[in-house]
LUMGUDREN-708476 format. One line per field, with one value per residue: y, x, z of N, C-alpha, C, CB in turn. Coordinates in Angstrom, 1 decimal. Glycine has a CB too. Layout:
REM LUMGUDREN-708476
n.yy	c(Y:...);
n.xx	c(X:...);
n.zz	c(Z:...);
ca.yy	c(Y:...);
ca.xx	c(X:...);
ca.zz	c(Z:...);
c.yy	c(Y:...);
c.xx	c(X:...);
c.zz	c(Z:...);
cb.yy	c(Y:...);
cb.xx	c(X:...);
cb.zz	c(Z:...);
***
This chain:
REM LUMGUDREN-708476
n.yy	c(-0.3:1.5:2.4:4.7:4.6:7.3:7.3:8.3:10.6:11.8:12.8:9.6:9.4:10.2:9.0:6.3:6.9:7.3:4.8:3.3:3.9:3.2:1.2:0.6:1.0:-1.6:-3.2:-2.6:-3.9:-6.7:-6.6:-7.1:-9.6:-10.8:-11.4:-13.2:-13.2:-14.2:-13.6:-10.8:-10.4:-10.9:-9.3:-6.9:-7.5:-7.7:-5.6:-4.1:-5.6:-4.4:-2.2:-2.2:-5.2:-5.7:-5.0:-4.9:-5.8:-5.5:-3.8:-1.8:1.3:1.7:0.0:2.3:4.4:2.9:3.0:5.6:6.3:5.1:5.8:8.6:7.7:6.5:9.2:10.5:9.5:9.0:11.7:12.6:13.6:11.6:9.8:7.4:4.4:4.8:5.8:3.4:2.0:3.2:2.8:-0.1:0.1:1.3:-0.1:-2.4:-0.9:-0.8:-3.2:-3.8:-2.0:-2.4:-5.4:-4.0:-3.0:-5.6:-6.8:-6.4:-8.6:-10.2:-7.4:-6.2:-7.5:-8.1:-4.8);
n.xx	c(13.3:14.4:13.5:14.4:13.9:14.6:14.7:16.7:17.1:15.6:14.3:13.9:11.6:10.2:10.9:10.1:7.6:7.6:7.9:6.0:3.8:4.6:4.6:1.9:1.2:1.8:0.4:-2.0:-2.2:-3.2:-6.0:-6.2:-7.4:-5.6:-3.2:-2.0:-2.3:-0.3:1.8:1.8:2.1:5.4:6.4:5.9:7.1:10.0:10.2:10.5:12.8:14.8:15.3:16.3:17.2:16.4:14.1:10.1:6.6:5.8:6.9:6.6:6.6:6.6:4.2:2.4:2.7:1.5:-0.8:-1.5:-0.9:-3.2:-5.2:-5.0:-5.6:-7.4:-9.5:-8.8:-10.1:-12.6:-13.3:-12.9:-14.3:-15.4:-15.2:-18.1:-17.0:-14.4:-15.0:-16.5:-13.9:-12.4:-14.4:-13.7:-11.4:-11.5:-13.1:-11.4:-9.4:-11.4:-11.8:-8.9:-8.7:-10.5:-9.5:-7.1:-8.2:-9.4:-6.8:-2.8:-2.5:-2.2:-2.5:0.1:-0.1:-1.0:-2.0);
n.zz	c(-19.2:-16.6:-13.4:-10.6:-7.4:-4.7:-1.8:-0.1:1.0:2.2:6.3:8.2:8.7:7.1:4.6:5.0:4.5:2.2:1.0:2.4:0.7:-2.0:-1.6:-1.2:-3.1:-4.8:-3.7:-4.7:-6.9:-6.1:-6.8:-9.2:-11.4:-12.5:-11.7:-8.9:-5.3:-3.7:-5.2:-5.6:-2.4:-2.9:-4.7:-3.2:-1.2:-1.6:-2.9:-0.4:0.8:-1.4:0.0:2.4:3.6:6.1:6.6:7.2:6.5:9.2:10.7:13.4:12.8:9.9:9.7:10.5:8.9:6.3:7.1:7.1:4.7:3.2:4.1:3.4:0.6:0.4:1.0:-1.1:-3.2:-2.7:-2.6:-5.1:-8.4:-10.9:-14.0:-14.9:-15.4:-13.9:-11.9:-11.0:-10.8:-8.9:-6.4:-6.2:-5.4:-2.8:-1.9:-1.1:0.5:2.4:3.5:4.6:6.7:7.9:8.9:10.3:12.4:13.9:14.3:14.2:12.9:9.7:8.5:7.0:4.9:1.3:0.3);
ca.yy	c(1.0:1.6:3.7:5.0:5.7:7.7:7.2:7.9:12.0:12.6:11.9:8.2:9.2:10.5:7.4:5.4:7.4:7.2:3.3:2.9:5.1:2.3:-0.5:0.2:1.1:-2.5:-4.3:-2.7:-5.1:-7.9:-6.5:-7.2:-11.5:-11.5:-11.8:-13.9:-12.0:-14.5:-12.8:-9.6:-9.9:-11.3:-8.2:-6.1:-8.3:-7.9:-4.2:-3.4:-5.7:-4.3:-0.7:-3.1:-6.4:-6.0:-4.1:-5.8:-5.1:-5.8:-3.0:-0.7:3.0:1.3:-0.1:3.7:5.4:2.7:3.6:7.3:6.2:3.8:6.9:9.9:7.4:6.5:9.7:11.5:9.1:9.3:13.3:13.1:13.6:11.1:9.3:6.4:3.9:5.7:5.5:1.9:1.5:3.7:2.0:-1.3:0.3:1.8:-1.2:-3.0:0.0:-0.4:-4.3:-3.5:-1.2:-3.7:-6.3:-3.7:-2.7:-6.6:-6.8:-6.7:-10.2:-10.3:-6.1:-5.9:-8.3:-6.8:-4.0);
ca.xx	c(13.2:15.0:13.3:15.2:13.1:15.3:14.2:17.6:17.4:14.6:14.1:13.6:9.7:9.8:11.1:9.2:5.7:6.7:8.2:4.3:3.1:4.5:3.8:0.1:0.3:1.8:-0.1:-3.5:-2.2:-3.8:-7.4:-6.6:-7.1:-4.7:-1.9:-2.0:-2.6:1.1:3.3:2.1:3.2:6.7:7.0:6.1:8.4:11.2:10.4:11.1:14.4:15.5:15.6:16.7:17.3:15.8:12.7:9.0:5.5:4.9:7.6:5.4:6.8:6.1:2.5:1.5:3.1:0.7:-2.3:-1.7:-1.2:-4.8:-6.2:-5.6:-5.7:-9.1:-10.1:-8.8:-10.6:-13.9:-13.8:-13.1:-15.3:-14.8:-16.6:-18.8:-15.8:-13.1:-15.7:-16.4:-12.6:-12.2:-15.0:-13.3:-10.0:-12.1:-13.6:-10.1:-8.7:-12.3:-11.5:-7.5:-8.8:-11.8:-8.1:-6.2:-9.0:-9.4:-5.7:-2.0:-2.3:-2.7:-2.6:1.1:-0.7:-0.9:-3.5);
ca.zz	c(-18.6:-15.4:-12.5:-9.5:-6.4:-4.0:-0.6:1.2:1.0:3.7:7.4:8.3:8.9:5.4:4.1:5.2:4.6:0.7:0.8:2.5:-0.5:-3.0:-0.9:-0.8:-4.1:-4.9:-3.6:-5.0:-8.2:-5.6:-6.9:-10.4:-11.5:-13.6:-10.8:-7.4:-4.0:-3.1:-6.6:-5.1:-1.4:-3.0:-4.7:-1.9:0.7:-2.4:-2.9:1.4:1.1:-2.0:0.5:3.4:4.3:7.6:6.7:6.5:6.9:10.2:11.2:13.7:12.0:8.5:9.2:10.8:7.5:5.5:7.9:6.8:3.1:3.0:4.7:2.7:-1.0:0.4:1.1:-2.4:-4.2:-2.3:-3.0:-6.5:-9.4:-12.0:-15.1:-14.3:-15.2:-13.1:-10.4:-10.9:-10.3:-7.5:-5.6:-5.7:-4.5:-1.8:-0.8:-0.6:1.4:4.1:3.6:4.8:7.8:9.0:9.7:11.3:13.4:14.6:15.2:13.8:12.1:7.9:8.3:6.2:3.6:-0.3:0.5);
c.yy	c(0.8:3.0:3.6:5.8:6.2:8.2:7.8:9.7:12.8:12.0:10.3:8.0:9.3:9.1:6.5:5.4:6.9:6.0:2.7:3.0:3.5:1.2:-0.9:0.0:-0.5:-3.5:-3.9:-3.8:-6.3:-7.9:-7.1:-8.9:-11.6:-12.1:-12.2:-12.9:-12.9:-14.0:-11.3:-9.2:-9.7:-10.5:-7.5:-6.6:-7.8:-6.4:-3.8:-3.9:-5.5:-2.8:-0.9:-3.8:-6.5:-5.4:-5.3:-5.4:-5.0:-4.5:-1.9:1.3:2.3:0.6:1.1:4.6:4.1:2.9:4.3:7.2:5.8:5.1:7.7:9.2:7.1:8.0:10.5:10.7:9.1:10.6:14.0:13.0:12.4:10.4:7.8:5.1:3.9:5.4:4.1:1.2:1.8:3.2:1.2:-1.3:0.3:0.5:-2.0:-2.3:-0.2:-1.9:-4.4:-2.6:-2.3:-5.2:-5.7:-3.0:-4.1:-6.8:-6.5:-7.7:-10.1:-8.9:-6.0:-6.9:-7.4:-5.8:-3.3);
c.xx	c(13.6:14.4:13.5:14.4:14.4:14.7:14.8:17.6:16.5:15.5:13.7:12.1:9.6:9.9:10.4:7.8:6.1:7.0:7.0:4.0:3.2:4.1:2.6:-0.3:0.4:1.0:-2.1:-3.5:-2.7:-5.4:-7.8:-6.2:-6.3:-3.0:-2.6:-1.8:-0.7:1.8:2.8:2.2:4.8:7.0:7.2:7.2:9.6:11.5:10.9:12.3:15.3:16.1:16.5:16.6:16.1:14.2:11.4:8.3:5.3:6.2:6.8:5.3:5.9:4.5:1.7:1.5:2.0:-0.8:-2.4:-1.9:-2.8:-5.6:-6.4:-5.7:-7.0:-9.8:-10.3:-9.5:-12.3:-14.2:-13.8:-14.0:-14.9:-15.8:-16.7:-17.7:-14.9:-13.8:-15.8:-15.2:-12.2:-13.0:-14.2:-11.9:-10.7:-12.4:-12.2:-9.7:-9.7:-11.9:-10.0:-8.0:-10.0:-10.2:-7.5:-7.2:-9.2:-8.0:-4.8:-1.8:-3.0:-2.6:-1.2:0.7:-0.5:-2.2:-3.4);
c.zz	c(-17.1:-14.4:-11.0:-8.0:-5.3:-2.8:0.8:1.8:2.0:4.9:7.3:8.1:7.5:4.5:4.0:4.6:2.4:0.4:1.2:1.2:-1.3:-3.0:-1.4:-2.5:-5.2:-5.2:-4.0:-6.3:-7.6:-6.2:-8.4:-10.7:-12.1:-13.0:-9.1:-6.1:-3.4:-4.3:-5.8:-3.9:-2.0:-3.6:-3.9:-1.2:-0.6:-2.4:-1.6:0.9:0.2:-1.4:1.2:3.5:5.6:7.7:6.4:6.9:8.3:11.5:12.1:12.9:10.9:8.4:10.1:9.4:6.3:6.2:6.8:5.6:2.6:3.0:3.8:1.3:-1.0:0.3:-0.3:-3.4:-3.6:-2.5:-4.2:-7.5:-10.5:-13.3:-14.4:-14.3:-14.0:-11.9:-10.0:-10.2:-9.0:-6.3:-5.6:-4.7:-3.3:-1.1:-0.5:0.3:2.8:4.5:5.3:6.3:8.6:9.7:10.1:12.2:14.4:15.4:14.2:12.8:10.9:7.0:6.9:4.8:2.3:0.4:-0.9);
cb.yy	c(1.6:1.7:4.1:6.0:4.7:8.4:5.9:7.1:12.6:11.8:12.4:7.6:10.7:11.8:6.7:5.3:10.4:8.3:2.7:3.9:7.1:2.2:-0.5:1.9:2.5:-2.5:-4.9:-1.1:-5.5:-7.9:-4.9:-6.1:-12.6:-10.1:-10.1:-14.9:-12.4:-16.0:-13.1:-9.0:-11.0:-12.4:-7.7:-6.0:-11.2:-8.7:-3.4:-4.1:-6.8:-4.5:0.3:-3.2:-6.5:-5.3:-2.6:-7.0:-5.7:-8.1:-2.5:-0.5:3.8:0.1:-1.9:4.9:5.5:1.4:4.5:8.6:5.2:2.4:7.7:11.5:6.2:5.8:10.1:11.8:7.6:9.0:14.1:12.8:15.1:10.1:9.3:6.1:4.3:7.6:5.9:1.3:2.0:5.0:1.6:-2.2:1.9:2.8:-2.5:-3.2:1.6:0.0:-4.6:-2.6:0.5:-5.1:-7.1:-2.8:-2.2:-7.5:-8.1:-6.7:-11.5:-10.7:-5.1:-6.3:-8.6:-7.7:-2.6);
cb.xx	c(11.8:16.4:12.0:16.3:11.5:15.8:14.1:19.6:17.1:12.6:13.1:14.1:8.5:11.2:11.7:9.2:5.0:7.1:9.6:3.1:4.3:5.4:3.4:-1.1:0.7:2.2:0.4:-4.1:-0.5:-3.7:-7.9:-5.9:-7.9:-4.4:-0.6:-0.6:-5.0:1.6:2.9:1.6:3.2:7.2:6.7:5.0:8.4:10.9:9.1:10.4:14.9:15.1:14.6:16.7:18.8:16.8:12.8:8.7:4.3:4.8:8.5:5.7:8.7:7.2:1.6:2.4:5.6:1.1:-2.4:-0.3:-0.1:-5.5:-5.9:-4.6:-4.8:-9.5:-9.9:-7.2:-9.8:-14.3:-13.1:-12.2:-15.4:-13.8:-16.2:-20.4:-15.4:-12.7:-17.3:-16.4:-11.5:-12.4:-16.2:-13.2:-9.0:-13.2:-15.0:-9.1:-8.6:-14.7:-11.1:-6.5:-9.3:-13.8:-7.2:-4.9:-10.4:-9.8:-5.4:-1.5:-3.0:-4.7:-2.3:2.6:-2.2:-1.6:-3.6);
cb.zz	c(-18.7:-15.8:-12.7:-10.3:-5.4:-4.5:-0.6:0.8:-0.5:4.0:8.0:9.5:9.8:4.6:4.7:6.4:5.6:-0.5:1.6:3.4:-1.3:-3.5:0.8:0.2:-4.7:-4.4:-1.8:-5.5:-8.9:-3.8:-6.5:-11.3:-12.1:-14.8:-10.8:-7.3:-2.5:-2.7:-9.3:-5.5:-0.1:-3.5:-5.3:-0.9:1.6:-4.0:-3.1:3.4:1.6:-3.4:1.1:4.1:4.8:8.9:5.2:6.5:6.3:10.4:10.3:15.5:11.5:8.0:9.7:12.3:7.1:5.0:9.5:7.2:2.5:4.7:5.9:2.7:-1.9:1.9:2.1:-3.0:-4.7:-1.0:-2.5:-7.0:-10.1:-11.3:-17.3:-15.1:-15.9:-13.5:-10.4:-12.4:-11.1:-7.5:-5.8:-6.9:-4.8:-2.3:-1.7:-1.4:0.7:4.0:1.9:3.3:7.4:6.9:9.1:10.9:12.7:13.8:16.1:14.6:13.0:7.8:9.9:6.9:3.7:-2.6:2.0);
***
């Protein structure tokens, strides 16, 4: 199965905010043991330079557009209703996402990591 994200049809902000979007959502596969927190930067770093070469986390547009993403997937999942399961899951996102904001609150350094 072959799937075609089309990134190039916005603004550059746009772009970017939904190449965050997949990023973040990438690298939530770091929470599950069954794969290495390093096989899922090397996707992520593989996913940016399959858009560009020159692109990487540590780009300042691209780690504000994964702020904004952390932010509102944290918040849609803290306001939703769900069954005790679903909850179970969404906490642990949650705690990765307060994790991922407690290191870009200390500084720049580890922030482009898998979040």
């Amino acid at each position: 199965q072959l799937t075609v994200l089309d990134c190039t049809s916005g603004r550059q902000g746009l772009t970017l905010h939904d190449l965050a979007s997949v990023y973040m959502h990438i690298g939530l596969f770091a929470a599950d043991h069954r794969y290495s927190a390093a096989l899922i930067r090397e996707v992520q770093r593989r996913f940016l330079h399959a858009f560009d070469q020159t692109l990487d986390a540590s780009r300042p547009a691209l780690r504000v557009a994964l702020l904004v993403n952390v932010i509102n997937h944290y918040a849609v999942l803290a306001a939703q209703r769900t069954s005790s399961v679903a909850a179970l899951s969404d906490w642990r996102v949650m705690r990765r996402h307060r994790s991922w904001l407690r290191r870009l609150e200390r500084g720049p350094q580890g922030v482009g990591e898998a979040q």
